[in-house]
N, C-alpha and C positions, 0 to 999 in steps of 0.2 A: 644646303640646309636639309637635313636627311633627319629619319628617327620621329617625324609627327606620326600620331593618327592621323589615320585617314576619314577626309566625309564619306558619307554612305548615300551614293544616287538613291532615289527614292523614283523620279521619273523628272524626263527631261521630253524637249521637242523645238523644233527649227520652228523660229518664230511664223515664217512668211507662210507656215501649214496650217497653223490655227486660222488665218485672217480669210478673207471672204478672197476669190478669184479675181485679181486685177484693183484689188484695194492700195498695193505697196509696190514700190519699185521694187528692180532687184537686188539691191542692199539694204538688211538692216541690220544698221552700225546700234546697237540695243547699249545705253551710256546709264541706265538707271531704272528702278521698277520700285513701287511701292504696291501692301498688298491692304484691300481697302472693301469690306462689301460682299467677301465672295468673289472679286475681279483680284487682276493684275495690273496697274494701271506703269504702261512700260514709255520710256522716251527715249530719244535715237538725235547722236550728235551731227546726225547728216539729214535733219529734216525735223519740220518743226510739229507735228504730228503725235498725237500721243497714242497707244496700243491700249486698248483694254481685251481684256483676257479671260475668261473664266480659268476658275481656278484648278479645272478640273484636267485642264490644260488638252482639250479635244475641240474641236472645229465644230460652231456652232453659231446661229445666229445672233448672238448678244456680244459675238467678237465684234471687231472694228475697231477704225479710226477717228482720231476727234482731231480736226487741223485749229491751231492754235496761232492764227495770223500774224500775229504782234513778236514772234521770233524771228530770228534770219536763218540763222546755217543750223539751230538746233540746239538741245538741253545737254547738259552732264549731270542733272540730278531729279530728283522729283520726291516732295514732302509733303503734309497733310495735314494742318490745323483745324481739328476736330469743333473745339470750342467756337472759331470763326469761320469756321467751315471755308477753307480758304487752299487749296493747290496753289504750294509753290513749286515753281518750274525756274531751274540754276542754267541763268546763260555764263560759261565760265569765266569769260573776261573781253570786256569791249574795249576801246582806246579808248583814251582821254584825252584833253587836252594838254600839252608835255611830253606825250609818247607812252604815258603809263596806262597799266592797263590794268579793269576791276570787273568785277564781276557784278552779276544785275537780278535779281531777284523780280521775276512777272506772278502776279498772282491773277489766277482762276477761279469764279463758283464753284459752287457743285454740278453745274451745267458744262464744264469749261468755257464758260464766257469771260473774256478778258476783261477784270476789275485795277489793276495799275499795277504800275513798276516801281523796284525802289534798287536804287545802289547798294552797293556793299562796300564799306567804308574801309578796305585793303587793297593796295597795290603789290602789283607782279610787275616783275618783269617784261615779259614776254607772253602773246597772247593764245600760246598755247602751253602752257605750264601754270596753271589758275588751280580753282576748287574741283573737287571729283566730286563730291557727295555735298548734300544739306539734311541735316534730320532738323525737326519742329520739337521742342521743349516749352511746356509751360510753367511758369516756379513762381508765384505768390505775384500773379495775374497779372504776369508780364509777360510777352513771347518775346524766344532766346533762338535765333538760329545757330547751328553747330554746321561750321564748314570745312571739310577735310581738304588739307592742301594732296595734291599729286604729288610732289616731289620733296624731298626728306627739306625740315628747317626750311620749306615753302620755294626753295630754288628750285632754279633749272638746270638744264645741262649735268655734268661732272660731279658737280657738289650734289645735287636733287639725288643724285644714285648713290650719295654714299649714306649706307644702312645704321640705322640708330637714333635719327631724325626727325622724326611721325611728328605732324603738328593739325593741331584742331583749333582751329579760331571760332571763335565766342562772337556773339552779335547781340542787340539789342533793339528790336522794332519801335523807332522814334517814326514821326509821321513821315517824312521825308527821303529816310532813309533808315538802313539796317546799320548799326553806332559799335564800332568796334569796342568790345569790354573787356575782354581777356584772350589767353592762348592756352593751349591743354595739352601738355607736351607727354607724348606717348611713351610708355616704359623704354628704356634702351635698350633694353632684352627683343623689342619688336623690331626685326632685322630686314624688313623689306628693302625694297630698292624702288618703290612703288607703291601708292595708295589710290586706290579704285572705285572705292564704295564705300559706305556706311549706312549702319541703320542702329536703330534705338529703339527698347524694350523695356521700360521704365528707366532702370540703371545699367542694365546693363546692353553693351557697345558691342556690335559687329564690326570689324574693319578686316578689306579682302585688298590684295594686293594680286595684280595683273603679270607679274615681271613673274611673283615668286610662283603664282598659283597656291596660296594660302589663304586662311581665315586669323585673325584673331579677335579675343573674346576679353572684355576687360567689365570691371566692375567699377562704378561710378560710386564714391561715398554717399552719405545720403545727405548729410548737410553742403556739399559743395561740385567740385569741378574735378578732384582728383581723383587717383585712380587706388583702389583696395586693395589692389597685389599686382603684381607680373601679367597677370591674365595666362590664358590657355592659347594656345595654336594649334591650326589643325591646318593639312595638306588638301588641296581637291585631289581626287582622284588618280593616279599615275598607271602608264601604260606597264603590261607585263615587264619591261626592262625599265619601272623605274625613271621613266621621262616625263614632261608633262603633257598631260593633253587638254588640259584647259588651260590654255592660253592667253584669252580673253576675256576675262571676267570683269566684268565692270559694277555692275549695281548689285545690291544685296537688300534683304528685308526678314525679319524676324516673321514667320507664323507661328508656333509653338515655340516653348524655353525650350525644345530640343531640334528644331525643324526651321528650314531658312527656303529663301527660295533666291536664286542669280540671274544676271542675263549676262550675256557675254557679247560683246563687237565682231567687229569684223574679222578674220584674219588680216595681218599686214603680210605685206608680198616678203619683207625679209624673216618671215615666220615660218619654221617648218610645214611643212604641207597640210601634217598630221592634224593641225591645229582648227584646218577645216573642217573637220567631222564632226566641233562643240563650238564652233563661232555662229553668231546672228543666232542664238536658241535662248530657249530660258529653262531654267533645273530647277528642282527640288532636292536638296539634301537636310540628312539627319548628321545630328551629333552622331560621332560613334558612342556606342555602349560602354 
């Protein structure tokens, strides 16, 4: 996939710099970030811990952690219902009984104090090919969760990588549980091999892919769920020859209609090397001009 714009760094920094000395182990797997307050508020699939950040993204004391007891091994997303003032935090898929697996939706105050859990009424698979992302939608005073599958058409393996596939599941807040409503099937022009993140800005959709190191950018009609065109794609950043070097990008968030902010995971060991110098960090990029 050759020929996008490219983002434009604006500033970046390795997460475990900003935090206070001896706050964090020595990974952080960074799976999501919403930006909320002047803060970063960051979450990492290797621990159930949240990062908050100033935005100014410098080391200071109003960094830290908030540990969030009621997870296990950690999030792949984090959203923010403004109206109910309510942090959700996406476990991406537990077992059930049957062998299937679904995803689980823990909500938080404004304090991060645990207020309840609720399912998410989709099965997967396998308990590592579930939801990347959850944005918060409210529409004639109902909350709608939006959950991005990882793998094309929601699979795993073989079929999950073949590009064309993008799917967004629709949800609906019943007391109990999160009520599957619909699917939101991404243009086929959107040619990932991977979906990472998402974030929401009235109508319009951030979606990053991890595989390809891309953004794309789609507009949301106003009366519904579909999409206004093709949308835009744009490249992260590529080394003088042309290769990637953001490798792991995972979470994404709208500041500005032209400014976004990322975090990126781990490097994995069958990843170029290169990959280490923008994994476990969080960025700021601009649209290009």
């Amino acid at each position: 996939m050759i020929g996008f714009p490219s983002l434009q760094l604006v500033h970046e920094s390795k997460i475990a710099d900003l935090l206070p000395d001896g706050t964090f182990g020595v990974n952080c797997e960074a799976s999501g970030v919403l930006a909320k307050d002047g803060m970063y508020f960051v979450v990492f699939d290797n621990q159930t811990s949240v990062a908050r950040l100033s935005q100014d993204l410098i080391p200071n004391d109003t960094n830290g952690l908030s540990e969030t007891a009621r997870g296990n091994d950690g999030y792949e997303g984090i959203a923010y219902n403004p109206d109910k003032k309510r942090y959700y935090l996406l476990v991406e898929s537990r077992e059930q009984e049957g062998g299937q697996y679904r995803a689980e939706i823990l909500e938080y105050d404004d304090t991060l104090s645990y207020v309840k859990s609720r399912p998410v009424d989709f099965e997967f698979e396998s308990k590592n090919k579930g939801f990347e992302a959850v944005c918060h939608v409210r529409r004639d005073n109902q909350d709608y969760l939006l959950a991005l599958c990882e793998g094309n058409k929601c699979r795993g393996g073989r079929k999950g990588r073949k590009p064309g596939g993008g799917r967004v599941q629709l949800f609906e807040k019943n007391k109990k549980r999160w009520s599957h409503v619909g699917r939101i099937k991404l243009p086929k022009s959107v040619l990932f091999q991977d979906y990472s993140g998402m974030a929401i800005d009235d109508h319009r959709v951030a979606i990053v892919s991890q595989e390809n190191s891309m953004l794309w950018i789609g507009v949301f009609e106003e009366a519904g769920w579909s999409w206004r065109d093709v949308g835009e794609t744009y490249q992260f950043p590529r080394t003088t020859e042309g290769q990637i070097s953001y490798g792991n990008v995972e979470g994404v968030a709208w500041l500005t209609p032209s400014r976004f902010v990322t975090v990126s995971d781990r490097r994995k060991k069958d990843h170029p090397e290169r990959f280490a110098d923008k994994d476990q960090s969080i960025h700021v990029f601009d649209l290009p001009t």
